[in-house]
C-alpha positions as CSV (number, residue, x, y, z in Angstrom):
1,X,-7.4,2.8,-21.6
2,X,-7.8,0.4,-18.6
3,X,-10.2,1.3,-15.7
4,X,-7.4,1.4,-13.3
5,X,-5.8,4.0,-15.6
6,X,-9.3,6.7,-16.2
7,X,-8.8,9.8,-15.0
8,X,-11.2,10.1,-11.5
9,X,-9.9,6.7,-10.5
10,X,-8.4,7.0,-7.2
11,X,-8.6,5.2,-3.9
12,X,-7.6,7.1,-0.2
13,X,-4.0,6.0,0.8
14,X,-4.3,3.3,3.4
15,X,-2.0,4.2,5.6
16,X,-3.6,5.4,8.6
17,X,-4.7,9.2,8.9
18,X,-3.4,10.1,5.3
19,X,-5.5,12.2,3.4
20,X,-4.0,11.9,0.2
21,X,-5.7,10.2,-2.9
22,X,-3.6,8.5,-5.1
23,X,-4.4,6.8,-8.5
24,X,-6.0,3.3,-8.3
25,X,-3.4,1.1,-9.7
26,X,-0.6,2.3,-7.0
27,X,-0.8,1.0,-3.6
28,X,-0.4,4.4,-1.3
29,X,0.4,8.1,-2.4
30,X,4.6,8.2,-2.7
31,X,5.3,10.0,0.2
32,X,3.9,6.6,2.2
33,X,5.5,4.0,-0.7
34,X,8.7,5.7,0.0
35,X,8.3,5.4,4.1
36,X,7.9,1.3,3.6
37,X,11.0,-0.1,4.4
38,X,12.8,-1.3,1.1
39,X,12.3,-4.7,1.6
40,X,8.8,-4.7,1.6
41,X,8.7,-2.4,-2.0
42,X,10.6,-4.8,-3.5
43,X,8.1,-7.9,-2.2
44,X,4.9,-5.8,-2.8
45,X,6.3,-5.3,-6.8
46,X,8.1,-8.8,-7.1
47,X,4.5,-10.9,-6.9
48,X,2.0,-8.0,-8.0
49,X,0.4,-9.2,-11.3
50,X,-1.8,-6.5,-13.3
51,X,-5.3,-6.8,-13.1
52,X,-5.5,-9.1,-9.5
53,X,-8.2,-8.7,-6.9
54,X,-8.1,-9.5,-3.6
55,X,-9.4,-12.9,-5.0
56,X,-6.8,-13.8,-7.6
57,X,-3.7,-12.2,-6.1
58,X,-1.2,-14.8,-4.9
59,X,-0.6,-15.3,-1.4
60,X,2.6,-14.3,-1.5
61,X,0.9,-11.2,-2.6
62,X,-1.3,-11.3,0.5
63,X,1.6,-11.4,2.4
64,X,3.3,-8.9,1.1
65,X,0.0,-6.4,1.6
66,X,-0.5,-7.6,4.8
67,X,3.3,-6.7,6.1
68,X,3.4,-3.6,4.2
69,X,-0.3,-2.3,5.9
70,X,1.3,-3.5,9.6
71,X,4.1,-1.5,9.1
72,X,2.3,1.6,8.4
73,X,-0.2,1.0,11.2
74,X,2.8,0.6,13.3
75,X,4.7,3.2,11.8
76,X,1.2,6.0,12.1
77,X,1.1,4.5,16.2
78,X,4.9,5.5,16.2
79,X,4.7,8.9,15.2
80,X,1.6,9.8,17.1
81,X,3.6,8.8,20.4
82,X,1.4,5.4,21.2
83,X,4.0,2.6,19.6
84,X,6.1,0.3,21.8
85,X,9.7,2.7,22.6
């Protein structure tokens, strides 16, 4: 059994004021995963490569992360009234 896969590994969902855990080797709990646009699912699982840290991952990985963790900070400012109309 890999260490991303014991039970008791989990990791808060990043996307802001979400309380959920989720397990460590998925990104954000589903309800969240399912909010990022389509696009950005299919980028995030297109250059994710098991067993990457932040160190190894491709930057097209990077990239990925980085767009799909804006959208959610934009999308949390959104629903709590203070986004851009």
């Amino acid at each position: 059994m890999t260490a991303a896969r014991r039970p008791g590994r989990s990791h808060s969902c990043p996307w802001p004021g979400c309380p959920q855990l989720t397990r460590a080797s998925y990104l954000m709990c589903r309800a969240h995963w399912y909010a990022l646009p389509f696009a950005i699912r299919e980028r995030i699982l297109a250059t994710y490569r098991p067993g990457q840290t932040v160190l190894t991952a491709s930057p097209e990985y990077l990239e990925a992360l980085h767009d799909a963790l804006a959208y959610a900070r934009r999308a949390a400012l959104k629903d709590r009234g203070e986004g851009q109309p």
